[in-house]
mmCIF file of the C-alpha atoms, coordinates in Angstrom:
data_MODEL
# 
_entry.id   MODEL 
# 
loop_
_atom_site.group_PDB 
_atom_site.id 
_atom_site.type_symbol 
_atom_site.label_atom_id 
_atom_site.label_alt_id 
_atom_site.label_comp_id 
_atom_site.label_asym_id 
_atom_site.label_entity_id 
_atom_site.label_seq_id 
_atom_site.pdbx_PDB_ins_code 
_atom_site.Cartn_x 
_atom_site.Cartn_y 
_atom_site.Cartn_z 
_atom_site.occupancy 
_atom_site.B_iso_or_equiv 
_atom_site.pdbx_formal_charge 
_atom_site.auth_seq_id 
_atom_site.auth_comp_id 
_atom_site.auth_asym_id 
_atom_site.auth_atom_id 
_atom_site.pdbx_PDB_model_num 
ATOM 1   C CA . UNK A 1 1   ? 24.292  -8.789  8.435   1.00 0.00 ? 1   UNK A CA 1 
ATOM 2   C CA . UNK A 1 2   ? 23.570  -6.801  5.339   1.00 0.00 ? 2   UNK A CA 1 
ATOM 3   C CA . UNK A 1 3   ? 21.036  -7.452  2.733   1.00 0.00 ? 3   UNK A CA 1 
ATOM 4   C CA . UNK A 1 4   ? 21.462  -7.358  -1.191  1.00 0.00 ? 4   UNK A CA 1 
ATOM 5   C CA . UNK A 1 5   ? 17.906  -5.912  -2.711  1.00 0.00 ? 5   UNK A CA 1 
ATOM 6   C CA . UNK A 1 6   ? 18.398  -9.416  -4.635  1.00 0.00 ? 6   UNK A CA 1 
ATOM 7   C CA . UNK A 1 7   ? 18.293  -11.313 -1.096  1.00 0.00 ? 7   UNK A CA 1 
ATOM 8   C CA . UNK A 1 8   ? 15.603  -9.138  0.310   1.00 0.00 ? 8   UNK A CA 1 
ATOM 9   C CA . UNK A 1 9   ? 13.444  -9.352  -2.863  1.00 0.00 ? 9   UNK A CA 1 
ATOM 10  C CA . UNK A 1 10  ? 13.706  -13.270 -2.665  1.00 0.00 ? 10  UNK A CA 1 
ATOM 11  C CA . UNK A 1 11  ? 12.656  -13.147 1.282   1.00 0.00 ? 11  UNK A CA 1 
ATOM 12  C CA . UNK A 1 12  ? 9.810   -10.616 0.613   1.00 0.00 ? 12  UNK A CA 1 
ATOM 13  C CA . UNK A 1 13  ? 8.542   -12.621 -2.457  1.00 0.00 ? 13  UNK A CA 1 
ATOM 14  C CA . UNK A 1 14  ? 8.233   -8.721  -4.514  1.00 0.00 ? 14  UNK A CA 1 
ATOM 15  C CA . UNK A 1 15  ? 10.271  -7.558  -7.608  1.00 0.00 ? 15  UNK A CA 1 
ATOM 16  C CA . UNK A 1 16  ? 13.425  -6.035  -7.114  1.00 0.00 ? 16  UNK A CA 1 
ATOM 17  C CA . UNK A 1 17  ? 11.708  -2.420  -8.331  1.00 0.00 ? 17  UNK A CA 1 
ATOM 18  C CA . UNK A 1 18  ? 9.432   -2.837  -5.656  1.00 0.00 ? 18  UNK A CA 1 
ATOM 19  C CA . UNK A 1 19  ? 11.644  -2.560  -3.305  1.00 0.00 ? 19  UNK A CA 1 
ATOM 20  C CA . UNK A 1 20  ? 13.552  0.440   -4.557  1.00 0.00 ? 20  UNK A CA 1 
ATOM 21  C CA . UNK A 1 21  ? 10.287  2.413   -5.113  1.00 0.00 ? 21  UNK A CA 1 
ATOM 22  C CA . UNK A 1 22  ? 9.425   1.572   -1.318  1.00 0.00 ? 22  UNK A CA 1 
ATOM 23  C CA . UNK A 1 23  ? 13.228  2.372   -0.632  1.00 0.00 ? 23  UNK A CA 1 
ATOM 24  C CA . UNK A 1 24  ? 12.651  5.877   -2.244  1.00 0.00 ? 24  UNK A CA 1 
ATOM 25  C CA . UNK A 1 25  ? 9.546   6.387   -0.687  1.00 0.00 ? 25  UNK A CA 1 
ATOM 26  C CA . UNK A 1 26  ? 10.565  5.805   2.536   1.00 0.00 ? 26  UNK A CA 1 
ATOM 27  C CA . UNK A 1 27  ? 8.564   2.838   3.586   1.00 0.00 ? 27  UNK A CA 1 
ATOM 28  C CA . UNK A 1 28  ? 10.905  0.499   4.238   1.00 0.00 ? 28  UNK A CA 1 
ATOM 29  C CA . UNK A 1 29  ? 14.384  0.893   6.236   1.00 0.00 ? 29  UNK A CA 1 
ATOM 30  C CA . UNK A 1 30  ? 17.768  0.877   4.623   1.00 0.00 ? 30  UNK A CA 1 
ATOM 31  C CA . UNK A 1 31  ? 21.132  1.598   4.316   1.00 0.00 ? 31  UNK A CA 1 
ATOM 32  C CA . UNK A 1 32  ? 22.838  3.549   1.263   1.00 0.00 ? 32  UNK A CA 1 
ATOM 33  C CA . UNK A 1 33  ? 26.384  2.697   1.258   1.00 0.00 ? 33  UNK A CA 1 
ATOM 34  C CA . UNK A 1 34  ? 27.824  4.738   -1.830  1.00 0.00 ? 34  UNK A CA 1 
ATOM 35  C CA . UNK A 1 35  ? 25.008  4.579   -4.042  1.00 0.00 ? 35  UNK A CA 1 
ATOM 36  C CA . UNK A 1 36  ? 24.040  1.068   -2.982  1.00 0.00 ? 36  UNK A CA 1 
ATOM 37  C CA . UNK A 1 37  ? 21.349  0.237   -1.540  1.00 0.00 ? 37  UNK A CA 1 
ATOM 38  C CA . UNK A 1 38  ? 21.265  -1.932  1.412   1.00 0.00 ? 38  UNK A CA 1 
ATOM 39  C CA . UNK A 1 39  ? 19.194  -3.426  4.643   1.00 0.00 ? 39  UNK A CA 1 
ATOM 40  C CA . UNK A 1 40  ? 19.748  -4.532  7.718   1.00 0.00 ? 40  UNK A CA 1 
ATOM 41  C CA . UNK A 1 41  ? 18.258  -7.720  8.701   1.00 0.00 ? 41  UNK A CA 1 
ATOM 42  C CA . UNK A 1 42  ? 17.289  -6.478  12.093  1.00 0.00 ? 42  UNK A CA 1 
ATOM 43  C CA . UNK A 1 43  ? 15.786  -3.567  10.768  1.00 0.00 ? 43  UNK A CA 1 
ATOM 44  C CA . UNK A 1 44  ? 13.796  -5.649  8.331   1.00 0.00 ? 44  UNK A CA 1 
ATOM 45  C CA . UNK A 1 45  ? 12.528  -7.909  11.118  1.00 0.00 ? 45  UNK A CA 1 
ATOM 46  C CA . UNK A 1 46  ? 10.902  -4.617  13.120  1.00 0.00 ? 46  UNK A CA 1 
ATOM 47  C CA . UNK A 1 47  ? 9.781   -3.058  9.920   1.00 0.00 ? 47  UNK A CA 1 
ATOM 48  C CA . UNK A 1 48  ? 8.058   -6.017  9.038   1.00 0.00 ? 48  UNK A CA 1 
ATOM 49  C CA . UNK A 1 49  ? 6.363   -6.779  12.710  1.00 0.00 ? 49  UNK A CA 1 
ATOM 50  C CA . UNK A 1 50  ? 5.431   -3.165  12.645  1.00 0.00 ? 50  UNK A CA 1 
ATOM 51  C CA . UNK A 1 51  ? 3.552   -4.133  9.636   1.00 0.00 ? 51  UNK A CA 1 
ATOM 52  C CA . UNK A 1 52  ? 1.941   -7.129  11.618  1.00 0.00 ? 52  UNK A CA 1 
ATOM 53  C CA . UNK A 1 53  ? -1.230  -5.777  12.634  1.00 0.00 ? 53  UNK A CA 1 
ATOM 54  C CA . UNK A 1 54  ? -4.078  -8.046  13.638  1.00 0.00 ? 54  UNK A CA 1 
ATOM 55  C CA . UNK A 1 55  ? -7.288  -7.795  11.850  1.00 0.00 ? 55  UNK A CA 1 
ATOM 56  C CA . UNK A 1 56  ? -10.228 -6.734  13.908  1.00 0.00 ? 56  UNK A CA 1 
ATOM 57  C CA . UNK A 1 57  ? -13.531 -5.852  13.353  1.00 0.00 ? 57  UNK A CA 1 
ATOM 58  C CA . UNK A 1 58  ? -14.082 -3.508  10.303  1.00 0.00 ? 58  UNK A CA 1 
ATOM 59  C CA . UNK A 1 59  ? -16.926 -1.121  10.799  1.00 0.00 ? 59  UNK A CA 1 
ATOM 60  C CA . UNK A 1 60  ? -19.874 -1.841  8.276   1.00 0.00 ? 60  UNK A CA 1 
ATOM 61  C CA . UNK A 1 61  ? -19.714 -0.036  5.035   1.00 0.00 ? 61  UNK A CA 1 
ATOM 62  C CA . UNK A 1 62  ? -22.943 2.405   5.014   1.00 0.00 ? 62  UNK A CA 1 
ATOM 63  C CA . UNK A 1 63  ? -24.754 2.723   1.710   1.00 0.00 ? 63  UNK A CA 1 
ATOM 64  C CA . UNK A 1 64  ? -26.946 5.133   0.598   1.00 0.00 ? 64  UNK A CA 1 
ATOM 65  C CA . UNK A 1 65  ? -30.494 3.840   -1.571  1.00 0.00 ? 65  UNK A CA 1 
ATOM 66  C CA . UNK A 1 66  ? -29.397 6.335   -4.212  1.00 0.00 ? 66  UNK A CA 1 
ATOM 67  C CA . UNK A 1 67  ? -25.642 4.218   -4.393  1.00 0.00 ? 67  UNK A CA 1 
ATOM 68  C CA . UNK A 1 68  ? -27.760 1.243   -5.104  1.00 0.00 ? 68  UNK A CA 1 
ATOM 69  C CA . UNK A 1 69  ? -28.221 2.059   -8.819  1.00 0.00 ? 69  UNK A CA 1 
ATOM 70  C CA . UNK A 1 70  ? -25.038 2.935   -9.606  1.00 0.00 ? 70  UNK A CA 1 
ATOM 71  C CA . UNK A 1 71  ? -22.988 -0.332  -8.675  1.00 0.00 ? 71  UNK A CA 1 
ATOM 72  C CA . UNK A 1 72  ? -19.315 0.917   -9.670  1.00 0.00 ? 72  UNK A CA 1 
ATOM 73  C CA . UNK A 1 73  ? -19.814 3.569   -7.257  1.00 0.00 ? 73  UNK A CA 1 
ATOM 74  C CA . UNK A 1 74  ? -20.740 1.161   -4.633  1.00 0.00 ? 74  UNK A CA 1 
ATOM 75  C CA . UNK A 1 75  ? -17.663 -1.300  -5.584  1.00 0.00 ? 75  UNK A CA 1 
ATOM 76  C CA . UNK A 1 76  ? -15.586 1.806   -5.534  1.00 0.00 ? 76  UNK A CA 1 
ATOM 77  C CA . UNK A 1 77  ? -16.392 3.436   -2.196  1.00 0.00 ? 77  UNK A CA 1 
ATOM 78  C CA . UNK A 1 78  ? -16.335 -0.493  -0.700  1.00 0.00 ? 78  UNK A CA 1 
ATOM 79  C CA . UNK A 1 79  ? -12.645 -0.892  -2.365  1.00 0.00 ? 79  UNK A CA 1 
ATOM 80  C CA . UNK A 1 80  ? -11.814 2.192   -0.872  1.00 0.00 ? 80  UNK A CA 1 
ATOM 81  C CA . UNK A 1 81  ? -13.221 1.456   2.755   1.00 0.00 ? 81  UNK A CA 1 
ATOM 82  C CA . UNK A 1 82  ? -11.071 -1.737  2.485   1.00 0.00 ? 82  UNK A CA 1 
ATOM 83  C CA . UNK A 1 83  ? -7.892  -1.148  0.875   1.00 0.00 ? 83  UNK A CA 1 
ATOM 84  C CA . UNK A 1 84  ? -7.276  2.577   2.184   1.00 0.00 ? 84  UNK A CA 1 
ATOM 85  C CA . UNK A 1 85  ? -5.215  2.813   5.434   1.00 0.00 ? 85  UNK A CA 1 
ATOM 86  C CA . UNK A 1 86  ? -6.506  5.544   7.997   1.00 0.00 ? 86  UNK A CA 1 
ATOM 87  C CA . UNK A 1 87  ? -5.276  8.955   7.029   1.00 0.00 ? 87  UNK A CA 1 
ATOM 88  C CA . UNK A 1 88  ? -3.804  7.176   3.719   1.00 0.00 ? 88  UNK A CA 1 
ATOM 89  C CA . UNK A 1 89  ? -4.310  9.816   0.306   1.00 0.00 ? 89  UNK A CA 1 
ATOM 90  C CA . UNK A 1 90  ? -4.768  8.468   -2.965  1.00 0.00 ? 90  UNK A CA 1 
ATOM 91  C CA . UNK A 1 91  ? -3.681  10.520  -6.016  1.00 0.00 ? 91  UNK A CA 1 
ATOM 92  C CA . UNK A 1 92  ? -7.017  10.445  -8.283  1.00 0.00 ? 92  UNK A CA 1 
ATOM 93  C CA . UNK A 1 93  ? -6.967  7.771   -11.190 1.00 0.00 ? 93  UNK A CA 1 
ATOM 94  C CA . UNK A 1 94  ? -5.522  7.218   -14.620 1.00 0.00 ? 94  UNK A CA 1 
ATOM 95  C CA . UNK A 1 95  ? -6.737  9.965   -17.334 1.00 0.00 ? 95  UNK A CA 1 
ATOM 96  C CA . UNK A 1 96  ? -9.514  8.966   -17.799 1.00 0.00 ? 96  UNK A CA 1 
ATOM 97  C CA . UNK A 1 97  ? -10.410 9.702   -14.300 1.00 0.00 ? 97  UNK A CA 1 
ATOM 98  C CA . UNK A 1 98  ? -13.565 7.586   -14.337 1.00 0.00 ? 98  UNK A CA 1 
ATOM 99  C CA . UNK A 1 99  ? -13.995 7.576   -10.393 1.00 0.00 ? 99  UNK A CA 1 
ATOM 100 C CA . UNK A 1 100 ? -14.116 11.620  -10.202 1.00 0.00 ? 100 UNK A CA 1 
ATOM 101 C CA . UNK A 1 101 ? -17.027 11.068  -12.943 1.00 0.00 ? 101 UNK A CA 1 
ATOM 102 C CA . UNK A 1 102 ? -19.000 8.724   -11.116 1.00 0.00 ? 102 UNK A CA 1 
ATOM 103 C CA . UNK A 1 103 ? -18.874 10.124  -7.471  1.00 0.00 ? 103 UNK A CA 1 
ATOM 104 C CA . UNK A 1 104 ? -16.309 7.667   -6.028  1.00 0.00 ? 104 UNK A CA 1 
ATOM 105 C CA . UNK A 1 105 ? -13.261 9.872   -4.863  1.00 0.00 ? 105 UNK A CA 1 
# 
């Protein structure tokens, strides 16, 4: 059976674009019948317990005293630990750029 981006988008609980930026991305497995896009439900249920992973034990954030005065570095380079998958890049901020200023990237 064959999803509609409208089906998937209701299953997935994201916005419609979401799913056709992940679509030209590459994260996410479909179908392009002339110009439409469209997914497989089997494909969507692997894709989605490939996603599955269990939470384990995250290795302690280390500090430096010096990061201690500077708290947005410290909330950036703990977002960072967090949030960033394993060999994951970033492209640097907005234009103002403020991490690259304060030390965080």
């Amino acid at each position: 059976m064959l999803l509609t981006i409208k089906d998937l988008s209701r299953q997935l609980q994201v916005t419609p674009s979401t799913l056709y930026a992940w679509v030209a991305q590459g994260k996410i497995p479909c179908v392009k019948l002339h110009r439409m896009v469209r997914f497989q439900k089997e494909d969507i249920e692997r894709w989605l317990a490939s996603l599955n992973k269990p939470w384990g034990p995250h290795e302690p954030v280390r500090f430096e005293k010096n990061d201690l005065a500077d708290i947005d570095v410290l909330i950036a380079r703990a977002k960072r630990e967090v949030y960033t998958t394993p060999g994951e890049t970033r492209p640097l901020s907005g234009s103002i750029r403020k991490e690259v200023r304060n030390g965080a990237v």
